[in-house]
Structure formats: C-alpha cells, structure tokens
C-alpha positions as CSV (number, residue, x, y, z in Angstrom):
1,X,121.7,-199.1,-30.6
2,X,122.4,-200.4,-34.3
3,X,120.2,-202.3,-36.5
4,X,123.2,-204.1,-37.5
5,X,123.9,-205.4,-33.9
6,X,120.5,-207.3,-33.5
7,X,120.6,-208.8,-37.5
8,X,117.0,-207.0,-37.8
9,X,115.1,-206.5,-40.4
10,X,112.6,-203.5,-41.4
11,X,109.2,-202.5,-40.1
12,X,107.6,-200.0,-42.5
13,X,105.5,-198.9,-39.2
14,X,106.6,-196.4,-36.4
15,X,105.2,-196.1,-32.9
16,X,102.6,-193.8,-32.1
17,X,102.1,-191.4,-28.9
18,X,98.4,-190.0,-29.8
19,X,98.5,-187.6,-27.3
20,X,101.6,-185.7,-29.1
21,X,100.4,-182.4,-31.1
22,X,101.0,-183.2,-34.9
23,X,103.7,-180.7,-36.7
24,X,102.3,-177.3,-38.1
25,X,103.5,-175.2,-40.9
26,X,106.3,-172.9,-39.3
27,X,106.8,-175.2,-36.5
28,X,108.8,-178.2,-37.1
29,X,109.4,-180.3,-34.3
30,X,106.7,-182.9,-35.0
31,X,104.9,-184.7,-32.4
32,X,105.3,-182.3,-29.3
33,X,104.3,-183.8,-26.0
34,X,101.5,-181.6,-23.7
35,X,103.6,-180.5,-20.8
36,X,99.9,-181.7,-19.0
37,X,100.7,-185.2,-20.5
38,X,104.2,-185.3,-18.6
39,X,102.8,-185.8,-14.8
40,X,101.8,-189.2,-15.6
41,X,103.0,-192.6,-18.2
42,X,102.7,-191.2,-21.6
43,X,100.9,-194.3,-23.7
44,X,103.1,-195.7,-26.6
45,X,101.1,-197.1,-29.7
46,X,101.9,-199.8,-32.4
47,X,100.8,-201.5,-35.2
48,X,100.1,-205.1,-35.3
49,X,103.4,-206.7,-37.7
50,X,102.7,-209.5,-40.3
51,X,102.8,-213.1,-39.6
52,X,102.1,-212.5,-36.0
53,X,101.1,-215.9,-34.2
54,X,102.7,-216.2,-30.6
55,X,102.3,-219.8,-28.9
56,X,102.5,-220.5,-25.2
57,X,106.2,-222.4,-26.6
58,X,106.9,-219.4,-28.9
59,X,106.1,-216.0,-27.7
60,X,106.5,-212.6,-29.9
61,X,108.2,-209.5,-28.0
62,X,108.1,-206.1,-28.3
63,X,111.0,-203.8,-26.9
64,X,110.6,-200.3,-26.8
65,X,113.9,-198.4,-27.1
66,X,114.6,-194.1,-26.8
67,X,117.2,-193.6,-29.2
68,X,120.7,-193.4,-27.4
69,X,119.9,-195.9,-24.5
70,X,121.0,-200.0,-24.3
71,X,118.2,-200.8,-22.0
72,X,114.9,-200.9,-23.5
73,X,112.4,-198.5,-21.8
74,X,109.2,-200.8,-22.2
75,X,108.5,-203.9,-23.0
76,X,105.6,-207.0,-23.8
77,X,105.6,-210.2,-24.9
78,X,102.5,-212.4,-25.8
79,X,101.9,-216.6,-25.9
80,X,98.3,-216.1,-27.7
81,X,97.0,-214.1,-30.7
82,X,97.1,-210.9,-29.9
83,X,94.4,-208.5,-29.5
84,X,94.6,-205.1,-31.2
85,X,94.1,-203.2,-27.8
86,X,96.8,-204.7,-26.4
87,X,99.1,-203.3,-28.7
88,X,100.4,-200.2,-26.4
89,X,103.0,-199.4,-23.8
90,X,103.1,-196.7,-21.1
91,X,106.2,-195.1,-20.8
92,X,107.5,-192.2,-17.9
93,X,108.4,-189.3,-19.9
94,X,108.4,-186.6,-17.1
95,X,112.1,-187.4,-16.1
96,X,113.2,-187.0,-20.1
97,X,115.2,-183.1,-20.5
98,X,113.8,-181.1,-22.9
99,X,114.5,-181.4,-26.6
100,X,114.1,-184.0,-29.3
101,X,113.9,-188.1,-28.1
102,X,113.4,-190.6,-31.0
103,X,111.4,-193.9,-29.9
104,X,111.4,-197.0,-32.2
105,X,110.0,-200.7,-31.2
106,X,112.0,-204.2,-32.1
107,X,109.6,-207.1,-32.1
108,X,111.0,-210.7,-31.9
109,X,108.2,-213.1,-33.7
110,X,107.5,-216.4,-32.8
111,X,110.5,-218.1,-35.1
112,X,112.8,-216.2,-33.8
113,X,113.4,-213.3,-36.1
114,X,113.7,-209.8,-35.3
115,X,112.5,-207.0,-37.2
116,X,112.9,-202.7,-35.9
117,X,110.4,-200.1,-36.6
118,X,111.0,-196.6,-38.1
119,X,111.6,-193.9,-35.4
120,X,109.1,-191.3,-34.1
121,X,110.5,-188.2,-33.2
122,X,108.8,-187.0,-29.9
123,X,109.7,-182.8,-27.8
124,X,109.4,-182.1,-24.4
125,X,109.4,-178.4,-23.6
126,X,108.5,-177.0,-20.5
127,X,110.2,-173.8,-20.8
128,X,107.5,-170.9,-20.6
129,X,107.2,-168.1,-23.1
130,X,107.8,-164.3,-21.4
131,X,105.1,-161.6,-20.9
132,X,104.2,-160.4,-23.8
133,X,104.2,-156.3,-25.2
134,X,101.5,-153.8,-24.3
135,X,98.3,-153.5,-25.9
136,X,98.6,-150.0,-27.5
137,X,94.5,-148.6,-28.0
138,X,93.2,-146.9,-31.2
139,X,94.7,-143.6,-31.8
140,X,91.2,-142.6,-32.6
141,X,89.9,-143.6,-29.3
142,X,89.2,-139.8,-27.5
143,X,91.6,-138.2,-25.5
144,X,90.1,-139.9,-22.3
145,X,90.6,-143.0,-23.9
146,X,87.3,-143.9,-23.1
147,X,85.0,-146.4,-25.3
148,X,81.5,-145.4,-25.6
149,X,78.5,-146.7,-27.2
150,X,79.0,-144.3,-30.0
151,X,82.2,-145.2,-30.7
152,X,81.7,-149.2,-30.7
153,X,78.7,-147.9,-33.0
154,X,80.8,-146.1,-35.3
155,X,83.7,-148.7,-35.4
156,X,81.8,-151.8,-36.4
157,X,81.0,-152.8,-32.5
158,X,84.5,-153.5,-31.7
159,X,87.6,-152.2,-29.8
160,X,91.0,-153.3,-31.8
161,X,94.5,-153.1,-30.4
162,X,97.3,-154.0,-31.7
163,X,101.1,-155.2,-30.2
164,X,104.6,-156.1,-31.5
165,X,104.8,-160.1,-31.7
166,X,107.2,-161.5,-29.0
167,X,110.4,-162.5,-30.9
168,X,109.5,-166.5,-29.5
169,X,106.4,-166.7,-30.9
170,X,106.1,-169.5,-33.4
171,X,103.4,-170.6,-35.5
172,X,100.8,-173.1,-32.9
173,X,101.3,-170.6,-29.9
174,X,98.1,-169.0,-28.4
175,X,97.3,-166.0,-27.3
176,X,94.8,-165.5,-24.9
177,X,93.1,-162.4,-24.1
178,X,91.6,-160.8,-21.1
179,X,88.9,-158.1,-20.0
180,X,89.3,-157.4,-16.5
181,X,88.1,-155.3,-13.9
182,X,91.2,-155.3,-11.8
183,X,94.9,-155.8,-11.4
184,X,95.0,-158.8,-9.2
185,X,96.8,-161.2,-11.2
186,X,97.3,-164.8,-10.6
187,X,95.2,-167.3,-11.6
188,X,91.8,-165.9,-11.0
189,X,91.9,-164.0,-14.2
190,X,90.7,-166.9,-16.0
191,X,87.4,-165.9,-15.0
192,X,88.3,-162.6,-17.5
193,X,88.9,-164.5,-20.2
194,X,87.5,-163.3,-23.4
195,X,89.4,-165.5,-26.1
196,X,91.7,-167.6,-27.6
197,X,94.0,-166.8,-30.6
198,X,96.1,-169.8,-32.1
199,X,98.6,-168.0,-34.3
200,X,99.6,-169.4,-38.1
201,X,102.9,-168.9,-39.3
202,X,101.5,-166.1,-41.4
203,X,100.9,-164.3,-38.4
204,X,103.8,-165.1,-36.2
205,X,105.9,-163.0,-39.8
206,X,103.4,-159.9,-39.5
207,X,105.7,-156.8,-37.5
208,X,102.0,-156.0,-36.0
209,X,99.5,-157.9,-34.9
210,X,95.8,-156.5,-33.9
211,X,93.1,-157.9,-31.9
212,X,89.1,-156.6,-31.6
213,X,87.6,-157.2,-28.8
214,X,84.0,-157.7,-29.2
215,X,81.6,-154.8,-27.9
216,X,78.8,-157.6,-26.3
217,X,81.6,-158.7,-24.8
218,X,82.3,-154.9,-23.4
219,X,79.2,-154.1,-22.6
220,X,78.2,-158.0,-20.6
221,X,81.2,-156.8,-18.7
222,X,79.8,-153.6,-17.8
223,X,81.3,-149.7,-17.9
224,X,84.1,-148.6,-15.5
225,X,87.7,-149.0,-16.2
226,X,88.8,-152.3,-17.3
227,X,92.5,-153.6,-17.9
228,X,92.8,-155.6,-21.3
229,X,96.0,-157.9,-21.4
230,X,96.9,-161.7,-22.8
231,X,99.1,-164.1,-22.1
232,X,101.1,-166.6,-24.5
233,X,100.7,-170.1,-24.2
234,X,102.9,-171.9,-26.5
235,X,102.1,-174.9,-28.0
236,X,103.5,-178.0,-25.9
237,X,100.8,-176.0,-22.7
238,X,103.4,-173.7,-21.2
239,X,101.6,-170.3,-19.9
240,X,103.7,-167.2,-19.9
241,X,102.6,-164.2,-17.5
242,X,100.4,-161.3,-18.2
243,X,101.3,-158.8,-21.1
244,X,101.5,-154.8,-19.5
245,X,97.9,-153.9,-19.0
246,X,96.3,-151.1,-21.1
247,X,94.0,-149.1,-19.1
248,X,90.6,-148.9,-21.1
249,X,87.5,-146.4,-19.5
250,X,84.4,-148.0,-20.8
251,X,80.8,-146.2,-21.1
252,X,79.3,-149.1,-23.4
253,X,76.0,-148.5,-22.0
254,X,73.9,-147.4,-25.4
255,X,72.4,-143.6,-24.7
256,X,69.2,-143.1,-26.0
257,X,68.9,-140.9,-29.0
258,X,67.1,-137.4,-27.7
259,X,66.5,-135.6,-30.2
260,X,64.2,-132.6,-28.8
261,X,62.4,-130.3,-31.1
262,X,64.2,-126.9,-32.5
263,X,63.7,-123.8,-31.3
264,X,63.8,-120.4,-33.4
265,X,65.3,-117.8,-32.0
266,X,62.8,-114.8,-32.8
267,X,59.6,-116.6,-32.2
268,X,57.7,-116.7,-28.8
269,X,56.9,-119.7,-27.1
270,X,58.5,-123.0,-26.3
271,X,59.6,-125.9,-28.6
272,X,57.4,-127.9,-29.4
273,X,54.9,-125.2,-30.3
274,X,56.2,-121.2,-31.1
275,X,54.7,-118.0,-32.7
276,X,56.5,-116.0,-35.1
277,X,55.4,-112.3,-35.8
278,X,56.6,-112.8,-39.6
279,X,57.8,-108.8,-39.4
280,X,60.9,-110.3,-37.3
281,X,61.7,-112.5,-40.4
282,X,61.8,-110.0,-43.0
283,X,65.8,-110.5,-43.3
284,X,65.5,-114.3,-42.9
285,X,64.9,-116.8,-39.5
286,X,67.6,-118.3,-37.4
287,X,67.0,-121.9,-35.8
288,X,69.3,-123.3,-33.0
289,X,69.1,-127.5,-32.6
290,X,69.3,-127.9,-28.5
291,X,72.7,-128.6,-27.0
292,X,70.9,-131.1,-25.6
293,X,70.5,-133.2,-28.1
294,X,72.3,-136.6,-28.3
295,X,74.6,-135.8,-31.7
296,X,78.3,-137.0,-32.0
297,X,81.3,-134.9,-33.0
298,X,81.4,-137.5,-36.4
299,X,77.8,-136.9,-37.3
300,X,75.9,-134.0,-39.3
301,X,72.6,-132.2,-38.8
302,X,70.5,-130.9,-41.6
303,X,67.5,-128.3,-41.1
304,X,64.0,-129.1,-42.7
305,X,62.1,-126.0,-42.4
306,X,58.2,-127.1,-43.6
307,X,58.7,-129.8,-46.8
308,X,61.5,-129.3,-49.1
309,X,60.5,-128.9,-52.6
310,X,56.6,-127.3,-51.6
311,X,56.2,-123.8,-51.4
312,X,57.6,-122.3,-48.7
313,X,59.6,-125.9,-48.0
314,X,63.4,-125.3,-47.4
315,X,66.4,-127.9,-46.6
316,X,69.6,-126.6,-45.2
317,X,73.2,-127.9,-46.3
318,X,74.6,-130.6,-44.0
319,X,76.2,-129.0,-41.2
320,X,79.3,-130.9,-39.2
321,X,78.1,-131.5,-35.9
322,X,81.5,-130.0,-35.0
323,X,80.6,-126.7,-35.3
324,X,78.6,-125.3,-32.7
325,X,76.4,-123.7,-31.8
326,X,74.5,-126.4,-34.2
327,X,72.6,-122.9,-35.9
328,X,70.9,-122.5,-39.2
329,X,69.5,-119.0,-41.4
330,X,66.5,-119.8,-43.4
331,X,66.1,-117.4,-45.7
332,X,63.3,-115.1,-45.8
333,X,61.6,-116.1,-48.9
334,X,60.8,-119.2,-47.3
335,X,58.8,-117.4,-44.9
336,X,55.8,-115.6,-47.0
337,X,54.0,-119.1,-47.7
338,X,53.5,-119.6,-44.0
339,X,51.9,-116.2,-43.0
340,X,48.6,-116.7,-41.0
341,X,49.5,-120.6,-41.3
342,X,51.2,-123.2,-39.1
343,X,54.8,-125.2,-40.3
344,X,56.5,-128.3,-38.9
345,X,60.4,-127.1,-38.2
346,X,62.6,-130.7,-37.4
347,X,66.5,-131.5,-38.5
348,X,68.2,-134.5,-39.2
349,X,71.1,-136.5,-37.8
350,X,73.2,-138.3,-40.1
351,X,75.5,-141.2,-38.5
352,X,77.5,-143.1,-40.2
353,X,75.2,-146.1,-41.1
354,X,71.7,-144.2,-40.3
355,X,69.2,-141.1,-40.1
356,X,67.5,-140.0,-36.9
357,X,64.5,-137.6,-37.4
358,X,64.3,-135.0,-34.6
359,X,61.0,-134.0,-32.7
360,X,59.2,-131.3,-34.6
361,X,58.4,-127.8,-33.4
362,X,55.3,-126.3,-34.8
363,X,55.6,-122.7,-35.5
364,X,52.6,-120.4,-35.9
365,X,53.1,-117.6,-38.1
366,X,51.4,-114.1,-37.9
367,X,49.8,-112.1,-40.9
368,X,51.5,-109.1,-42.1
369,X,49.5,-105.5,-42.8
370,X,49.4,-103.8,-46.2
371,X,52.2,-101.2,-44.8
372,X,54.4,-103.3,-45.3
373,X,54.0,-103.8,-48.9
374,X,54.4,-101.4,-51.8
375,X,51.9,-100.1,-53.9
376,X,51.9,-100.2,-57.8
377,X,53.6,-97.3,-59.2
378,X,53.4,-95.6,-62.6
379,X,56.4,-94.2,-64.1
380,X,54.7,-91.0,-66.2
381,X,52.6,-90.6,-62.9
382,X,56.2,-90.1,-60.3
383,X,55.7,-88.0,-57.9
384,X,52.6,-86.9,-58.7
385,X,48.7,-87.9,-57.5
386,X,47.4,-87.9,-61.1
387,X,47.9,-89.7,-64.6
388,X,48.1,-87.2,-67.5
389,X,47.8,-89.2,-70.5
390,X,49.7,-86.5,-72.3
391,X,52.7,-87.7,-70.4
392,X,52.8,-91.4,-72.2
393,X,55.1,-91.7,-75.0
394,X,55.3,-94.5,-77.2
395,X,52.0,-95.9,-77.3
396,X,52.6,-97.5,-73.6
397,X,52.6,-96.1,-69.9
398,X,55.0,-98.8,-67.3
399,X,53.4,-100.0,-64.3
400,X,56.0,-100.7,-61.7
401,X,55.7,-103.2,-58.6
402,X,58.8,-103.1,-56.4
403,X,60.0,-105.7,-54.4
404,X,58.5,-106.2,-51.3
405,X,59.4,-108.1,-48.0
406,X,59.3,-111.9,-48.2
407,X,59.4,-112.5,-51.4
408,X,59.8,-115.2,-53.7
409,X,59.6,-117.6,-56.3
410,X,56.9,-119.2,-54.5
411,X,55.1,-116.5,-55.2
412,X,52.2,-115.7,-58.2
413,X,51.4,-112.5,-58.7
414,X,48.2,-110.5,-60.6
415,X,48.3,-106.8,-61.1
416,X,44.8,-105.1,-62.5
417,X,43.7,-101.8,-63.5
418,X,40.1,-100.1,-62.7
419,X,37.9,-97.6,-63.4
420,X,35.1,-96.4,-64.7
421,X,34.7,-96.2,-69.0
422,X,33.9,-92.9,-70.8
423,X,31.1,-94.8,-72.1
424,X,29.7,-95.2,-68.3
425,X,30.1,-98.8,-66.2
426,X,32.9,-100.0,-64.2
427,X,35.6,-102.0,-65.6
428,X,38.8,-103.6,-64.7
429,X,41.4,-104.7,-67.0
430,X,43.9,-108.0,-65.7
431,X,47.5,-106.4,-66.7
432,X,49.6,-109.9,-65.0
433,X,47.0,-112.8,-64.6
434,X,48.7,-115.1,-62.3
435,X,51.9,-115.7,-62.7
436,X,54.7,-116.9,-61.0
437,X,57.5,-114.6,-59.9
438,X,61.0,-114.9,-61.7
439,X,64.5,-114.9,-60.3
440,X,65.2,-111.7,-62.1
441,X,62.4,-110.2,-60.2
442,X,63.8,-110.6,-56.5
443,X,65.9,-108.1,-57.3
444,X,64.5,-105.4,-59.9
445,X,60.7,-105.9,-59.1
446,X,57.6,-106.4,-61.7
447,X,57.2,-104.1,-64.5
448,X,54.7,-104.4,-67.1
449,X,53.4,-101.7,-69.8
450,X,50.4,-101.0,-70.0
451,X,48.6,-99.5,-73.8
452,X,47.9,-96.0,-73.7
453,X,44.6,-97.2,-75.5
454,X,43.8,-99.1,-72.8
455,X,44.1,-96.1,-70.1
456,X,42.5,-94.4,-72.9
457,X,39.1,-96.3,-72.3
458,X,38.6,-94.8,-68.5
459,X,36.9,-91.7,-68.1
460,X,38.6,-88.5,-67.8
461,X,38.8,-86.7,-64.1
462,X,37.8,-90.1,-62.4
463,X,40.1,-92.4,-60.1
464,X,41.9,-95.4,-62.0
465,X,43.2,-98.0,-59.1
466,X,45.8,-100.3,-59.6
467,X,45.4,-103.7,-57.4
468,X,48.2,-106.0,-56.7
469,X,47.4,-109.6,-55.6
470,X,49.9,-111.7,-54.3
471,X,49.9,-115.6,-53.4
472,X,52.2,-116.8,-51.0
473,X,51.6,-119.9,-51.9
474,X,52.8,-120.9,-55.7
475,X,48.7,-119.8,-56.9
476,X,46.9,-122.3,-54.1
477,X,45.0,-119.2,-52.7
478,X,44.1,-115.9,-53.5
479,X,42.6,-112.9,-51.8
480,X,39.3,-112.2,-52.7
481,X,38.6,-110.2,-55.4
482,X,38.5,-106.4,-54.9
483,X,40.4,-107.0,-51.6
484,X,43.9,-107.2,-52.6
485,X,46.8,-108.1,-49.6
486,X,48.6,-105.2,-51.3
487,X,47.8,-101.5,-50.9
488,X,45.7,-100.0,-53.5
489,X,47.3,-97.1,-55.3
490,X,44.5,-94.5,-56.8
491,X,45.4,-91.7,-59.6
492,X,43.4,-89.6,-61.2
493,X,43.6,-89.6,-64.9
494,X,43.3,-86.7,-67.3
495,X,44.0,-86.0,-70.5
C-alpha cells in the first residue's frame, strides 16, 4: 500500500528484527531469518519518532505492514509517554513462503499526522542444502591408507582432505566436520563432531577446498578405522545430510623410538658388547643397523664408527632408510687405531625435524702379530741375506717399507738403522723420525735413501737391523724402543 494513499510523510528509521543474520560479502539477501527463529513470534523493533507525546485524548499508533498486504500485521498504540522497551512488536513469520518480505511501520502521532518508515528487507529459507562430495585422503597417505604417528609427525600433526565445493554453497554456509567411529547416521553423530567451517566468499570461488583435521584430535579419538564426513548447514540453520564417508585406518598411537645397538657382522658376541679379531677386517668391516629398529621409509641413517675426525674416527654418507638391508663398509684404515683397544660403534636417524642417537655397541678389538706386517727391504740387498756396500750407486742405498694391512693416514711411522760402528759401540741411526703417513703412501709404500756414508760407519761382517715402528694412533703411542710392532729385518754388511 502507497505512501500517497495515507498523505504520509518520511521516517528516516526502518524496523529492526535483531534476530535476522546481517548480509555478508557474496551473500546478498540482507537480514535472513534463523529457520530456529520461525517456530515461534519473530520480535519487530523500532525507533522512538520525534515529537512523540501521546495523551489518554490523543494516542500515537504504530501499524506494522509486510509489503503487498492491506491489513496491517501488528499493531500498538499508546495514551502516555512511551517507554523505549515498549517500542517492539511480535509478528508470526512461520506461515510466510520462502523468499524476500519487506516490513515497514506507519505511526499516527498525537495531532493526527502520519508519517511511514523505510522498509527492511527480511528471507525465509527453509530449503536444506544436499549431501555434500567425498572427502578424497592425501595421495601420500600409504597404500593402506592408514594414518600413523609418523605420518601426523611428518605432516605437521595433521590429516588434510580436500573436496569439490557443492555448486549451492554461498559465502555464510558452514561446514561441519565429523570423526566417527561408525556408520550409523542420524543425529547421534553430533557427538563426532570435530569442527565448524563458516565459508567466505573467497572460498565458496576456490574449485578445491581442503580441510586438516587435527592429529590431538585423531589420536583423543583413538586408532581403528574411523569415517570422516561433514555436512552443510547454510546460513538461515538448514542442515543438509552427510557427505560420502572416506574410510581412514588410524594407528595414531606414538611408537617409541628403539633404536638398538649395531651389530658387525665379523665380530663375535652380541650388540651391545662384540670382539673383533682385526685379521677379519683387513679388507674393511661391515655393520648392519637391526631391522628392528623403529626408522621410517622418509628418514636416513648415518654410521659413526668411534668419533669422526679422531684417529681411527669414521662417519658414513647418509643412507636412505629405503634401502635395506640398512648396511654400512667401514673401511679398513679405520680399523688399525683400535687394535688391542675398545670403540663405541652407534648410527643416526635423521627425520625430518630431528636426530635420534642409536644405542652404542662396544667393540673390542684384537692385536695383530708381526706376520702380518712387512719387514724393511733394501733395494741393492733384493734377494739376498747380505748388504754389499759395493752394490750402492750414487752415494745412497733405498730403504723400502711396503704397505701393510690397515693402513693409514692415521698412522706415524719411524724407520731406524743399527749396528755396531767400526770404531766399536752400538749405534742406531733414526732414518723417518715420526712422521705421519701420506696419501701417496697407501698405495706405493715408504721409501727413504739412506747415505752410503752412513752404512759406511757399521762395521764390516756384522748384522745391520732395520726397525720399523708404527703408531696406530696419529703418534699418541709408541712401542717401546728396541721392540718394534714390525718385524725386524737383519743383513749382513760387507764391503
């Protein structure tokens, strides 16, 4: 009904209906009624109009109209000043169809005049949004689609799914999610309820749309196989049924890191405590890491064999945890510092935020006798069980030392020369004083000349011995004097 048919004048004011949700970006039907609100009167609000003053003689009404209809649909009228609480109607709204319904108020004042408010656009809509698309699970998730503690671990302690929006989903809509043990349905799986998701109009435009469910959440709900699915509730309270379910196995349950020692393959014993005859290493020591041991597929395990960086210390490369057996080689030049000593053997698990350190296993390893290292040679002596000095050429003779098992760089060496001197008394001369073995030397051995004057200072027909000391042990320790780990090679010299 026309403002021109009642003469009115102009509120600036419209009603109110507090209970309506307010319009959101991407959703513009402003002032949508709660289907809740519907089963009983839905209250009607105003603001007080100017020069209000009602007498017993003179009363001011208020007629509340729904755009399209001759008969108002409320209506109050006052005889004293009017209190601001007072200032409401409640109107039956369940019986209104679905759609848009403008409300405005005309108030007749005391002296007779007639003013109309501004309308309020109110929407019903009790139409219910459809089951939503299936949650579709990582594609990383294993093969038995199972979520583990590992992987929540690995994937920032969540499980994310994503779905294709529902073509009716508008910005305001909520998604609510469930973690349920079962398949029941109905209105019991509230109890499963993990969250609620109120969706922007940024998010309602997205062609995907993911969700992480929490793993405290996974794991309070305990391991076994669990259905996750949500439901869309659409702004104005309308629920829609259950999404398909996606079928999740769950083994959140953390599982303790074992890590048990290493065992090496040629020694005897047990981890945590093994011998090792060092004459089984002599091309190198293999270690196997237990199958046992608690490491993921995405993980890596590095070998410390003593300390790396001290003598006899060696590190392995990072091996992919893949690649099994989990086996390392450490080479046998790591092996020489340890004779007649004890070593700490332990790998390494790298995870993707973390290191775990492994029990040790402490190896004991053997001594090993002179046979199995060479003697010094002399190149004019070959083949033969004397030195003839006549056989020197070029004022020097060449001691030779050839490589020997376990070697290394580790490793010092001193080489002597003794005898006894034509002028009578013993006497050794120190041909290498200490020093560290090179890199060339792995391969070709020591050789060092020797001055013919030197050799020329021992008595004639008498033994000359040539010592070799070795330390295992980058010079730490020595064998004593006179008693060189090496065997002693004795020639006679002559002229």
């Amino acid at each position: 009904m026309g403002r021109e048919l009642f003469g009115d004048g102009e509120l600036d004011n419209a009603p109110r209906v507090p209970v309506a949700h307010g319009p959101v970006e991407g959703d513009d039907r402003e002032y949508l009624l709660p289907v809740t609100e519907l089963a009983a009167p839905i209250r009607v609000e105003f603001d007080l109009w100017q020069n209000s003053s009602p007498r017993p003689q003179l009363p001011e009404i208020l007629w509340l109209y729904r755009e399209g209809d001759v008969e108002p649909i409320g209506e109050k009228q006052w005889t004293a000043p009017i209190s601001l609480d007072e200032l409401f109607i409640e109107v039956e709204m369940g019986q209104w169809s679905d759609g848009k319904h403008a409300v405005y108020y005309r108030v007749q004042l005391f002296n007779g005049s007639t003013s109309r408010s501004k309308a309020l656009t109110v929407w019903i809509d009790r139409v219910a949004p459809g089951a939503g698309d299936a949650l579709k699970l990582p594609q990383d998730l294993n093969p038995a689609e199972t979520v583990t503690a590992h992987y929540l671990e690995t994937h920032g302690d969540t499980l994310e799914v994503t779905f294709e929006p529902p073509a009716e989903l508008i910005a305001g809509d909520t998604l609510r999610f469930y973690w349920n043990p079962n398949l029941s349905g109905g209105g019991e799986d509230e109890d499963y309820c993990v969250d609620d998701w109120t969706l922007t109009a940024a998010d309602v435009a997205k062609p995907l749309l993911s969700y992480a469910f929490e793993g405290q959440v996974l794991r309070e709900r305990g391991d076994g196989i669990r259905y996750a699915y949500y439901r869309i509730k659409d702004r104005a309270g309308n629920a829609g049924g259950p999404s398909w379910p996606a079928a999740v196995s769950v083994a959140a349950a953390p599982i303790p890191r074992d890590l048990p020692p290493p065992r090496v393959h040629s020694a005897t014993g047990t981890p945590p405590r093994q011998s090792l005859d060092p004459a089984h290493a002599l091309d190198g020591v293999t270690v196997e890491v237990p199958e046992s041991a608690v490491i993921y597929d995405d993980e890596h395990i590095a070998l410390s064999w003593h300390v790396p960086g001290a003598a006899g210390g060696w590190a392995s490369d990072r091996l992919a945890a893949t690649i099994r057996p989990w086996t390392f080689t450490v080479p046998a030049t790591a092996v020489g510092a340890h004779l007649s000593g004890r070593l700490d053997i332990k790998y390494t698990v790298f995870a993707s935020s973390e290191e775990a350190g492994s029990a040790a296993t402490e190896l004991s390893v053997g001594n090993l006798p002179g046979s199995h290292f060479p003697m010094v040679s002399c190149v004019e002596a070959e083949g033969m069980a004397y030195l003839s000095l006549a056989r020197i050429q070029g004022g020097s003779a060449t001691f030779r030392l050839e490589r020997w098992v376990l070697m290394s760089t580790d490793q010092h060496v001193k080489l002597t020369v003794s005898g006894t001197l034509q002028a009578g008394g013993a006497y050794e001369r120190v041909l290498v004083d200490h020093r560290g073995v090179t890199e060339a030397e792995l391969t070709s051995g020591l050789t060092q000349p020797v001055a013919k004057a030197d050799l020329e200072l021992f008595a004639r027909n008498s033994d000359i011995r040539l010592r070799a000391y070795v330390s295992w042990d980058r010079g730490s320790t020595w064998p004593p004097e006179g008693l060189p780990n090496f065997p002693v090679r004795s020639l006679l010299l002559k002229d």
